[in-house]
C-alpha positions as CSV (number, residue, x, y, z in Angstrom):
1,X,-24.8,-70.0,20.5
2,X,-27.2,-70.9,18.2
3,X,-27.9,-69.3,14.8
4,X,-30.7,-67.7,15.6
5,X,-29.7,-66.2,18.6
6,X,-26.4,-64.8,16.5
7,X,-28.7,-63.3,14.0
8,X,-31.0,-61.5,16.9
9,X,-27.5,-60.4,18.3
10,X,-26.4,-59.3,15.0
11,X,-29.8,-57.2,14.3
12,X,-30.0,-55.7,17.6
13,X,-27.0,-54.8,17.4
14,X,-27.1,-53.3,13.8
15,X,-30.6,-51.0,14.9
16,X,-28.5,-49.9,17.9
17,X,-25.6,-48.4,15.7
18,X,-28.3,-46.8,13.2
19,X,-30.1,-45.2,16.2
20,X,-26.8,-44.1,17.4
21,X,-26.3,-42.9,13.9
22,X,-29.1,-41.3,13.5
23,X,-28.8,-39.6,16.7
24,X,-25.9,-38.0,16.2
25,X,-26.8,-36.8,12.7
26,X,-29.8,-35.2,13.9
27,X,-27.8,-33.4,16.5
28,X,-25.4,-32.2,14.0
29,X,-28.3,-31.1,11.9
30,X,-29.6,-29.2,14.6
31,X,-26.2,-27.4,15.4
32,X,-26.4,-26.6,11.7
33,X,-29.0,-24.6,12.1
34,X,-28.5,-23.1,14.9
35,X,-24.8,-21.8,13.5
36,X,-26.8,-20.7,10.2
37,X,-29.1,-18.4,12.1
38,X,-26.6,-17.3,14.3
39,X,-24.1,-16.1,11.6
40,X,-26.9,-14.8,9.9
41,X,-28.3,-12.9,12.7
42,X,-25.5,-10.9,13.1
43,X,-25.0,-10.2,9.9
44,X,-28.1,-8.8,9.5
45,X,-28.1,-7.1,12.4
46,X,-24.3,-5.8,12.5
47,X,-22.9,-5.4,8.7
48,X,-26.4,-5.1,6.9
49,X,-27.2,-1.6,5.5
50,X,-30.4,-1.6,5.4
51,X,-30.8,-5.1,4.0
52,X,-28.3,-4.8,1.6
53,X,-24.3,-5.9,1.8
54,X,-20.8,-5.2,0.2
55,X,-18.6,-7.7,-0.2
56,X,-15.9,-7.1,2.9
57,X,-15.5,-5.4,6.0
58,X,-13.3,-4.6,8.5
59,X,-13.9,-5.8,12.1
60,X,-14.5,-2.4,13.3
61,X,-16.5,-1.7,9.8
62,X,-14.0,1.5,9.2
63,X,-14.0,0.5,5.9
64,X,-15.7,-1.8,3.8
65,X,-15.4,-2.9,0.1
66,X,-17.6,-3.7,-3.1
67,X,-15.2,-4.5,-6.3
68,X,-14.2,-1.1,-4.8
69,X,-14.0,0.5,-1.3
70,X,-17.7,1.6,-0.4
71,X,-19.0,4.6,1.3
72,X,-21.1,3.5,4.7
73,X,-24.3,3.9,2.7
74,X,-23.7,1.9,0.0
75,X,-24.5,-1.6,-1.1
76,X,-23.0,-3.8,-4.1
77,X,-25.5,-5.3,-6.2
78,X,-23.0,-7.7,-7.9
79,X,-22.1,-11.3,-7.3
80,X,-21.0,-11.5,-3.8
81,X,-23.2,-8.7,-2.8
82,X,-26.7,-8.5,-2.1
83,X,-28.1,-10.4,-4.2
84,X,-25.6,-13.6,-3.4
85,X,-27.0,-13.0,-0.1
86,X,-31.0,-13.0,-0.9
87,X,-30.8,-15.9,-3.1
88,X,-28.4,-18.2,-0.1
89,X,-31.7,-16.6,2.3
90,X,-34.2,-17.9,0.2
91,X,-32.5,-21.8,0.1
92,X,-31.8,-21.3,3.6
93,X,-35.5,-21.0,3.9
94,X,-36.6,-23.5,1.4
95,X,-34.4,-25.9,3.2
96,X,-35.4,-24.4,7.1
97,X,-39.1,-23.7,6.5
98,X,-37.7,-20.5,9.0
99,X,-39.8,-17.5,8.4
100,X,-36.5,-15.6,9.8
101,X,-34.7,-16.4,6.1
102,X,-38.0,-15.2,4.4
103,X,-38.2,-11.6,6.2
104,X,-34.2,-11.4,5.5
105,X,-34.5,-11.9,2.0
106,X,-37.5,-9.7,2.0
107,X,-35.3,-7.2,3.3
108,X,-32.5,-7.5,0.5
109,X,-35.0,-7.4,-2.2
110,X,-36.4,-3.8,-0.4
111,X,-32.9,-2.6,-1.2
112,X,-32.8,-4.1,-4.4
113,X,-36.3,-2.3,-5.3
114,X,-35.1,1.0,-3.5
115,X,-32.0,1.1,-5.3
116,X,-33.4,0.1,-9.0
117,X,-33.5,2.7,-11.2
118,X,-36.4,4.5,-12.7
119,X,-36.2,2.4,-16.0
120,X,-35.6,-1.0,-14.0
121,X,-31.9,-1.7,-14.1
122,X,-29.0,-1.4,-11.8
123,X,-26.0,-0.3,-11.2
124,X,-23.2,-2.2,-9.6
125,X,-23.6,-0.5,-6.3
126,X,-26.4,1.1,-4.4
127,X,-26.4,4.5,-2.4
128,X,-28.9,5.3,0.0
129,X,-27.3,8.8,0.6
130,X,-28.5,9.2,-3.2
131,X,-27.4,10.8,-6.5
132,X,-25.2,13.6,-4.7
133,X,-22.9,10.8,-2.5
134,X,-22.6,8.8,-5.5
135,X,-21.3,11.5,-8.1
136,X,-18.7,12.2,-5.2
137,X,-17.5,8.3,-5.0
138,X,-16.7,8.2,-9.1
139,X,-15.1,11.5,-9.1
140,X,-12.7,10.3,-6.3
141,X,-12.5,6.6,-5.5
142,X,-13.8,5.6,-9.0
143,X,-11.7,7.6,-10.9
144,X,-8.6,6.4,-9.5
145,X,-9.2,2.6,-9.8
146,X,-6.8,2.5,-12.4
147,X,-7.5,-0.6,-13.7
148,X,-11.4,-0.8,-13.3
149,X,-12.1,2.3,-16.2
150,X,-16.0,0.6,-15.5
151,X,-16.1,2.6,-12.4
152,X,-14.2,5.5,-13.9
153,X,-17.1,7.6,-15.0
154,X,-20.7,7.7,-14.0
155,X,-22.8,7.6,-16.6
156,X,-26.0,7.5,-14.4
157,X,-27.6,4.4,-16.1
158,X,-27.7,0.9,-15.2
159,X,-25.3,-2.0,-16.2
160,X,-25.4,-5.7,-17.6
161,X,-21.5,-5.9,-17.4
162,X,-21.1,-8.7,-14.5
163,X,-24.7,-9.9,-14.7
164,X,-25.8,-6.9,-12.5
165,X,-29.2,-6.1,-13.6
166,X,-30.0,-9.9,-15.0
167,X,-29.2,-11.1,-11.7
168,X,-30.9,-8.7,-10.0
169,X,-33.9,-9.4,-11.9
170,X,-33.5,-12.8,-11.3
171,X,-33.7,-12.7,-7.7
172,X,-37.2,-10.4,-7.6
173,X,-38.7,-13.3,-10.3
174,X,-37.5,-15.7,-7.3
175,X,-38.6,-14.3,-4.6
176,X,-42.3,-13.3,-6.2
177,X,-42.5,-16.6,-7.2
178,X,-41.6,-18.1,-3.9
179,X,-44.7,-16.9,-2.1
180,X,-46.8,-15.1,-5.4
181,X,-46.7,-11.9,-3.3
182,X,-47.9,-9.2,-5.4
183,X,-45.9,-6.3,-4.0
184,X,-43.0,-7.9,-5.9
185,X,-44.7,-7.5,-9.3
186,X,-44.7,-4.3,-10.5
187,X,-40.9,-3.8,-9.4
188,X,-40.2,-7.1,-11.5
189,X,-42.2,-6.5,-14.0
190,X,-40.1,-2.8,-15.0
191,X,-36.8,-5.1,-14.3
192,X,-38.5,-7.2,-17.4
193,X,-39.4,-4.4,-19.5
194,X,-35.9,-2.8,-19.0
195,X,-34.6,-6.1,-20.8
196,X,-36.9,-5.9,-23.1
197,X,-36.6,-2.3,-24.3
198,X,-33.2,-2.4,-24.1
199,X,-32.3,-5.3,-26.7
200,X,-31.9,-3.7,-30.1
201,X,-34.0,-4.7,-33.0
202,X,-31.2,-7.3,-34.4
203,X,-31.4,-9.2,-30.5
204,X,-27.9,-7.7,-29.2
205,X,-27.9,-6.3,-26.1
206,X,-25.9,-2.8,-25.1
207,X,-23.4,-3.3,-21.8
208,X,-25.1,-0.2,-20.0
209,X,-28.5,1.2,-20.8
210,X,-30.0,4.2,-21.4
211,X,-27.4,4.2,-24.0
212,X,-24.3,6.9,-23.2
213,X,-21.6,8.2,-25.6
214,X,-19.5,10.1,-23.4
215,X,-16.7,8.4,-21.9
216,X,-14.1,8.4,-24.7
217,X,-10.8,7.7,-22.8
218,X,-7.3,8.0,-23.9
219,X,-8.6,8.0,-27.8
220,X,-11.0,4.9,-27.5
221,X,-14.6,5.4,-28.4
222,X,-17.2,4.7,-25.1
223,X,-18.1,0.8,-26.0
224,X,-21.0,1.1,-23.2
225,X,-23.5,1.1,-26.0
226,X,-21.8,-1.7,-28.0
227,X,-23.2,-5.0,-28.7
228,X,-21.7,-7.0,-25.5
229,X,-20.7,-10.6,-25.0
230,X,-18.6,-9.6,-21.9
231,X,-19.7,-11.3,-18.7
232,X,-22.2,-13.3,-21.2
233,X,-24.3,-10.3,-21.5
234,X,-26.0,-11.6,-24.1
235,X,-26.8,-14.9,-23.1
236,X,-27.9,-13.8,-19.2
237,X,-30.6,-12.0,-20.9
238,X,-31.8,-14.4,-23.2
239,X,-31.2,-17.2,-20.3
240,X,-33.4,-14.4,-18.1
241,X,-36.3,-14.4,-20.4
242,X,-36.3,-18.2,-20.8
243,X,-36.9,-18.4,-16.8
244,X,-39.7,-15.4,-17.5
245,X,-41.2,-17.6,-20.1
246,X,-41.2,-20.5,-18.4
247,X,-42.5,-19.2,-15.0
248,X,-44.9,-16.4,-15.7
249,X,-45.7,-18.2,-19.4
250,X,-46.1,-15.0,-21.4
251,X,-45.6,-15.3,-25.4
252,X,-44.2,-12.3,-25.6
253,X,-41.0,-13.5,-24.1
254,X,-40.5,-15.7,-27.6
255,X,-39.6,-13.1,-29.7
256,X,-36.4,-11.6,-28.2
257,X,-35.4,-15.2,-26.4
258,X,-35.0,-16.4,-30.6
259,X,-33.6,-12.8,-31.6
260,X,-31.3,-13.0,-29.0
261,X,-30.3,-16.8,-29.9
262,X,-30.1,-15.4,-33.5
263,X,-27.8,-12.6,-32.9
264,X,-24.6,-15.1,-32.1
265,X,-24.8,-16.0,-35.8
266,X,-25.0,-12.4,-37.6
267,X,-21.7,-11.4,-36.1
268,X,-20.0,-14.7,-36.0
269,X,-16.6,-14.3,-38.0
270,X,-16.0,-16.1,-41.0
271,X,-13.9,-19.0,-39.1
272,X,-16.6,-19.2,-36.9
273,X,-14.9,-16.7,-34.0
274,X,-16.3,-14.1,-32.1
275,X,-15.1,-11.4,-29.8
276,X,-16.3,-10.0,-26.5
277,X,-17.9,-7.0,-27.8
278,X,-19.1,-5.3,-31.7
279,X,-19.2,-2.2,-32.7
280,X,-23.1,-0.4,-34.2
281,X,-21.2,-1.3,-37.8
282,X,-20.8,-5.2,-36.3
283,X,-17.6,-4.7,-36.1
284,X,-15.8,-6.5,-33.7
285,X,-14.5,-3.7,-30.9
286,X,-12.8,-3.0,-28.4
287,X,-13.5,-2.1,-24.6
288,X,-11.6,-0.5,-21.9
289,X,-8.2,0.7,-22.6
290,X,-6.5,-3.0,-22.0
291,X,-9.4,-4.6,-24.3
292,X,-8.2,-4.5,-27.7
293,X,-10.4,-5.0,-31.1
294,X,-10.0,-8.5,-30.9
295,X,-11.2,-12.6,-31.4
296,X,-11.4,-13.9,-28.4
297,X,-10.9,-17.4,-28.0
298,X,-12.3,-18.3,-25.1
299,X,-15.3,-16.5,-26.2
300,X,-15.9,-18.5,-28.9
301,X,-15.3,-22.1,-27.4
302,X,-18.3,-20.7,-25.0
303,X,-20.2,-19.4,-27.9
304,X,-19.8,-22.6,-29.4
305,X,-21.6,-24.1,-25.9
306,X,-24.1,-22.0,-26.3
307,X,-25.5,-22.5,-30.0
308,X,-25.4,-26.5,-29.2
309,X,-27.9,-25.2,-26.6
310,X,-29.3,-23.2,-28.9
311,X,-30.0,-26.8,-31.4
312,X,-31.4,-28.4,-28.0
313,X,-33.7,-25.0,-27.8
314,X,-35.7,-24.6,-31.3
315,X,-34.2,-27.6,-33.2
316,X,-32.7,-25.6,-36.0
317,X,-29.3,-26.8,-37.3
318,X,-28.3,-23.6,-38.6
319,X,-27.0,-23.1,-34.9
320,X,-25.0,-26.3,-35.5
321,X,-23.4,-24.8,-39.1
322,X,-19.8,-23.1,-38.3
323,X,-19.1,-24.6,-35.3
324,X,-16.6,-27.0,-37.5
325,X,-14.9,-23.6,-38.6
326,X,-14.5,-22.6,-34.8
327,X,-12.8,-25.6,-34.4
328,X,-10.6,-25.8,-36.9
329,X,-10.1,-21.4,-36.2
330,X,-9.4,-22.7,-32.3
331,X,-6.6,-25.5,-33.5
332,X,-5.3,-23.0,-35.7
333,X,-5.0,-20.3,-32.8
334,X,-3.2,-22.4,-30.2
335,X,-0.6,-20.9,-28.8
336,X,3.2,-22.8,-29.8
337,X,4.3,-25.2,-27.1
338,X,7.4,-22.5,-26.4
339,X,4.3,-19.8,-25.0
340,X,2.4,-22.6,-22.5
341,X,4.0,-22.2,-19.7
342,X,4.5,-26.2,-19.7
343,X,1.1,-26.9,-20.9
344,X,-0.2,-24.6,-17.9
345,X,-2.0,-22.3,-21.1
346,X,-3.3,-23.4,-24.4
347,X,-4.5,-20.4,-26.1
348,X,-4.1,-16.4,-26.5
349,X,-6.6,-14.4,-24.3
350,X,-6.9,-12.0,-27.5
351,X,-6.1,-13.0,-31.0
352,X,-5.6,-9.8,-33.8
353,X,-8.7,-10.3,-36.3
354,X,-6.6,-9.7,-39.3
355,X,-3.4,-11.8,-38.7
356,X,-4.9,-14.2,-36.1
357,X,-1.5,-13.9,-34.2
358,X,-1.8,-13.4,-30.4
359,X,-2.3,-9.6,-28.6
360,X,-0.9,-9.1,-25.3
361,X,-1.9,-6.0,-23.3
362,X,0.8,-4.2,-21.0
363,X,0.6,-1.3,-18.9
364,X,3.1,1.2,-18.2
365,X,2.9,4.1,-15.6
366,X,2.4,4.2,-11.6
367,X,-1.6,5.2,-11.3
368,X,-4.9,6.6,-13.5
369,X,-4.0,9.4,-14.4
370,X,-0.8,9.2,-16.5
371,X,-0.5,5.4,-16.6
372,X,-1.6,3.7,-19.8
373,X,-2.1,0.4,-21.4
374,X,-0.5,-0.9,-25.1
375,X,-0.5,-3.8,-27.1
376,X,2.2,-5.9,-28.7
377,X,3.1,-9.5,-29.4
378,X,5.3,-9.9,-26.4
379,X,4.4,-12.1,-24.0
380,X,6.5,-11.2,-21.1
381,X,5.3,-8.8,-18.3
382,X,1.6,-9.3,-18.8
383,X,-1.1,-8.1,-16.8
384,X,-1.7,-9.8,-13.6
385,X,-5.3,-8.8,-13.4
386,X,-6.1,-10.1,-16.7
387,X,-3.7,-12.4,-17.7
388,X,-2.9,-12.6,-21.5
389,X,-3.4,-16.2,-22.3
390,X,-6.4,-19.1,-21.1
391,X,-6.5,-22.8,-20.9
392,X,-9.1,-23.9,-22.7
393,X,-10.7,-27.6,-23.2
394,X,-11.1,-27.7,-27.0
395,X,-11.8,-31.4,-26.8
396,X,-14.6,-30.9,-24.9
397,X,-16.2,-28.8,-27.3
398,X,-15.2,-31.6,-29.4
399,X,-16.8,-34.4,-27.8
400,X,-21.0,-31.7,-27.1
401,X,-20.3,-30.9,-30.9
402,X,-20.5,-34.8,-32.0
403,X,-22.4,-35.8,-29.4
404,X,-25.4,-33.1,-29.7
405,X,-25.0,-32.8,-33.6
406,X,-26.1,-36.4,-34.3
407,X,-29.1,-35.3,-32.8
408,X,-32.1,-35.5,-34.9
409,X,-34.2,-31.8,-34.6
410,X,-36.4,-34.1,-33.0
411,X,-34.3,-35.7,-30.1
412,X,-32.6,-32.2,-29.5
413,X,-35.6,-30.4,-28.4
414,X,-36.9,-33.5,-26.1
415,X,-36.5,-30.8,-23.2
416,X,-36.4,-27.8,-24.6
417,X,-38.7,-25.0,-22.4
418,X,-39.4,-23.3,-25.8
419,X,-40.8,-26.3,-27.9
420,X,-44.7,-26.4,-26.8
421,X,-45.7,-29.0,-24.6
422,X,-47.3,-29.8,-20.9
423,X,-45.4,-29.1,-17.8
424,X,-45.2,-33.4,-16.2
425,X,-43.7,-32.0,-13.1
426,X,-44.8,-32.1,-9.7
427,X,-47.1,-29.0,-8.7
428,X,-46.9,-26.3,-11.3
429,X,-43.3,-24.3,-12.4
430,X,-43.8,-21.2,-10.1
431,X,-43.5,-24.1,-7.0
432,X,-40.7,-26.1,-8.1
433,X,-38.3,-24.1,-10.5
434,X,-35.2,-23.4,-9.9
435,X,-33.6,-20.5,-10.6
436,X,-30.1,-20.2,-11.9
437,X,-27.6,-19.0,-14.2
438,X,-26.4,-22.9,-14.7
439,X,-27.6,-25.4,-15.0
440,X,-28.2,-28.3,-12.0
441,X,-25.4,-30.2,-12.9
442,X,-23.1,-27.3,-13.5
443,X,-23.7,-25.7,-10.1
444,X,-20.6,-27.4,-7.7
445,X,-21.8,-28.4,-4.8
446,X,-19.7,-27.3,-1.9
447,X,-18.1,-30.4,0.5
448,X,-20.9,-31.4,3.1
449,X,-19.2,-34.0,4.9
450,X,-19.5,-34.5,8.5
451,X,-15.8,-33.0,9.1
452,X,-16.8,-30.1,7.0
453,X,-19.9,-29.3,9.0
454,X,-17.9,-29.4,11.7
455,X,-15.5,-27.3,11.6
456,X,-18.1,-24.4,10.2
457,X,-19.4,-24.9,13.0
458,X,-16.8,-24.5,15.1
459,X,-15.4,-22.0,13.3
460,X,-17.9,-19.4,14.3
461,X,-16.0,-16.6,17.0
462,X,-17.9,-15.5,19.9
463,X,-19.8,-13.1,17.9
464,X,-21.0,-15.6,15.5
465,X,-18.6,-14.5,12.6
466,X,-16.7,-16.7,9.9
467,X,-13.3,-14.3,10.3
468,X,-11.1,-14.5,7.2
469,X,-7.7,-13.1,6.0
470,X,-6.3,-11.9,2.4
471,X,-9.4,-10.8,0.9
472,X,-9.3,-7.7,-1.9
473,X,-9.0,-4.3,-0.5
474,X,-7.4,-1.5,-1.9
475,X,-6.0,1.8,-1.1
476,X,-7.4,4.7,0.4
477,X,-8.4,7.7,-2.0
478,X,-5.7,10.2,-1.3
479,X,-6.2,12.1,-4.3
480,X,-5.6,11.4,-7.7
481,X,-2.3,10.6,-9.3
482,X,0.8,13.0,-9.8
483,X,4.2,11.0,-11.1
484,X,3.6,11.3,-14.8
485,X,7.0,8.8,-15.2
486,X,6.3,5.6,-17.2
487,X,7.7,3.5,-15.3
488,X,7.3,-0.6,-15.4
489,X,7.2,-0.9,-12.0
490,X,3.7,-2.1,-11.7
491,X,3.6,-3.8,-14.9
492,X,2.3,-6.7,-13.2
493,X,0.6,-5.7,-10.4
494,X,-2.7,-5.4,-9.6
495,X,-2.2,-1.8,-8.1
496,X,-0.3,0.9,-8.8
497,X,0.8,3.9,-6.1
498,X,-0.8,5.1,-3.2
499,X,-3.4,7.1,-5.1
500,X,-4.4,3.7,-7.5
501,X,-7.9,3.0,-5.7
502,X,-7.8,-0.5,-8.0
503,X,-8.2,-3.6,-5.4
504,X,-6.0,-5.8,-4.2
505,X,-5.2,-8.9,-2.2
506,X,-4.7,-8.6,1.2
507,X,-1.4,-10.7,2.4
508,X,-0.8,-9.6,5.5
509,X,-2.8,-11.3,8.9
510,X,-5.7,-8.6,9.0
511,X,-9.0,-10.6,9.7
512,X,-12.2,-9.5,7.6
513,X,-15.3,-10.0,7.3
514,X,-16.4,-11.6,4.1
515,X,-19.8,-11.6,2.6
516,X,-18.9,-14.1,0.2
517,X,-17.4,-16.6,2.5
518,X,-20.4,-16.2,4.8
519,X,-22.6,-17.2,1.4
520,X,-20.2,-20.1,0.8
521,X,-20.6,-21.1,4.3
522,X,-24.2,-21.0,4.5
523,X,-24.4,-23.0,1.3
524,X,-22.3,-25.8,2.4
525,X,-24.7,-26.0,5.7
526,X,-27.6,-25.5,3.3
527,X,-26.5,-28.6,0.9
528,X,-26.0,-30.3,4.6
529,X,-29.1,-29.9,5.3
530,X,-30.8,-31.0,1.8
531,X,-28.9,-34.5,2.3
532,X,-30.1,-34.8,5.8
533,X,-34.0,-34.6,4.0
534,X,-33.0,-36.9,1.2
535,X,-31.8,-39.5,3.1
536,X,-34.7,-39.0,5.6
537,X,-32.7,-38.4,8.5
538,X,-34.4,-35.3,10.6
């Protein structure tokens, strides 16, 4: 044959795989698709309450679970909730150009705005049988979660502890942004001002706002009004306002972004440490019963993170100062190689902010009412659901410190959103930002491959649902606890007796519903999708 002809063979052969190729990536696009709006539809139309989700279900929706069991009328605002879900329906409509995503997120953020309170912030859960249901739920079921004292006592406010009201916030700037529909202004705009009235003059921000006093348990002051680094408090604020600033372009969003940046250095330690929470004397504090007046450091290794991103923000080396100290504080910490576990754990959860030996918390007692927790430097029999030491990557820290250090002011703040400067992207911020508590290269994108696809798709039962086993539940409320013997016997559990309401796994062969694996799902279909565009396959 001759050359030419082989190299026509070749070719036509080549463009005959690629449409082949093509083909069948454009029919697994389309069964993507069709499997996202199917397992949305019915969960819109068979576990939503009115728009809004829990977390878990039971088939037969007999029960249903938040972080705790949920009443039929309620919602969970918190990560895995309802607002995972609106912010996975507004990418599944970026990504779809399907109206039907719109109008579903539309209908999560109407819950969202139904349920926020009269000051702008949220609590962790929603209920649309009101005031009356909900005062029932923390006298009962959230008074017996023995190891969630959050949920012990209902204050009536709102909450930043687990990014509740930031992220909340978050996802009404998104989805007013998304289309500039003004009906999603004046609810976003009291979210904002509730951020803003709520940071104290020095740029701390309380965990719970209006501030309360009065849940003193076993002996420990109520922290709810303590300066709060918990769940990054602090920083999902200030991150919060940055996205504000950048997207609606307001100057007054300046102020308490740098007092919040500035706060991180008036109570960091004198070896550079921090702990998770300080009291109105900037003290550092402690929390719930099992959170101990302590350094932290985990805390401070992502403190640390965050005033390198502070230099990178405004330019000013002052963030950069005792971050050497929290280094040298962190080396001095680690735990000895007999208390690892093999290397499996590197440093104390708490550390004691006079000796800077490590704290473990224990518990003794079957349930809420008579169990308690303690502290000692034993570090056998620890908690299970907050395990007394961490594993973390000092050397990373290392490496951002002398990498973003040799930075001249000038280089750090190349592409900072605070420095002034004209927007060189495409269209203007409000069409092309995206918002996020990481960053883009932090955010792990879920596997896409072909096989992956797949087998979501496949894995869809006859009523469209993603069926999953050993998720958290928890017990029923039965009443609240009645053996006052201390026993150790759930030392390490994450629930006590029958009448501890606190959740827990699941191992048996029950099949759920999950919200959050239904969001995880989605996503992975959703990213499928995106490299479908990129690679102009459609």
């Amino acid at each position: 044959m001759p050359a030419s002809s082989s190299l026509k063979a070749i070719a036509l052969f080549t463009a005959l795989y690629w449409d082949i190729a093509l083909a069948q990536n454009e029919s697994l696009s389309q069964q993507a698709e069709q499997a996202m709006y199917k397992a949305t539809k019915y969960m819109e139309d068979s576990m939503s309450t009115s728009g809004g989700f829990v977390w878990y279900y039971l088939p037969d929706r007999s029960r249903r679970w938040g972080e705790m069991e949920a009443y039929k009328t309620m919602i969970w605002v918190q990560d895995g909730g309802t607002v995972s879900v609106g912010n996975m329906l507004l990418d599944a409509y970026d990504v779809t150009d399907n109206e039907y995503y719109y109008q579903a997120a539309e209908k999560a953020a109407a819950a969202m705005i139904w349920g926020q309170s009269s000051e702008g912030g949220w609590n962790y859960m929603i209920d649309f049988a009101g005031d009356r249901s909900l005062r029932k739920w923390y006298a009962t079921i959230g008074k017996n979660g023995w190891r969630l004292e959050e949920f012990q006592h209902y204050y009536g406010n709102s909450t930043y502890d687990d990014d509740v009201t930031s992220d909340a916030a978050r996802f009404l700037l998104r989805i007013y942004l998304k289309k500039l529909d003004a009906k999603y202004k004046p609810p976003l705009d009291k979210a904002i001002n509730f951020i803003l009235k709520s940071q104290y003059p020095n740029g701390g921000w309380p965990q719970r706002f209006p501030l309360q006093h009065d849940f003193n348990k076993a002996g420990h002051p109520d922290y709810s009004s303590f300066y709060t680094f918990n769940d990054d408090v602090i920083w999902e604020n200030v991150l919060f306002l940055i996205h504000c600033y950048e997207t609606l372009g307001e100057q007054r969003f300046l102020e308490p972004i740098l007092k919040g940046m500035n706060f991180y250095l008036l109570v960091q330690g004198k070896n550079g440490e921090w702990g998770q929470q300080y009291n109105m004397k900037m003290q550092v504090s402690g929390a719930r019963t099992y959170e101990p007046a302590a350094y932290v450091p985990s805390y401070t290794l992502n403190n640390c993170l965050l005033c390198l991103r502070f230099y990178q923000y405004t330019g000013d080396r002052k963030f950069l100062k005792h971050i050497p100290d929290a280094i040298n504080w962190l080396e001095k910490v680690k735990l000895p190689s007999s208390m690892t576990l093999d290397g499996r754990y590197t440093h104390p959860l708490f550390v004691n902010p006079r000796t800077d030996k490590p704290m473990y918390v224990h518990r003794k007692g079957s349930n809420a009412i008579y169990g308690y927790y303690y502290t000692d430097t034993t570090d056998t029999k620890l908690l299970s659901h907050m395990m007394g030491k961490r594993s973390i990557n000092l050397q990373y820290l290392k490496d951002e410190y002398a990498k973003i250090s040799a930075l001249s002011p000038e280089e750090a703040v190349k592409d900072s959103p605070l420095i002034p400067g004209k927007f060189d992207g495409s269209g203007t911020p409000q069409s092309n930002y995206y918002l996020s508590r990481l960053n883009d290269t932090d955010i792990p994108i879920p596997d896409a491959t072909e096989t992956r696809i797949k087998s979501l798709i496949d894995g869809l039962d006859k009523e469209n649902r993603w069926m999953v086993k050993h998720v958290m539940i928890s017990n029923p409320y039965i009443g609240d606890g009645q053996n006052k013997e201390l026993t150790e016997e759930y030392a390490t559990t994450n629930v006590g007796d029958k009448t501890d309401t606190s959740p827990y796994r699941d191992l048996s062969e029950q099949d759920y519903i999950s919200t959050p694996v239904y969001v995880r799902n989605m996503q992975v279909l959703i990213n499928y999708l995106k490299s479908i565009k990129k690679t102009g396959v459609k």
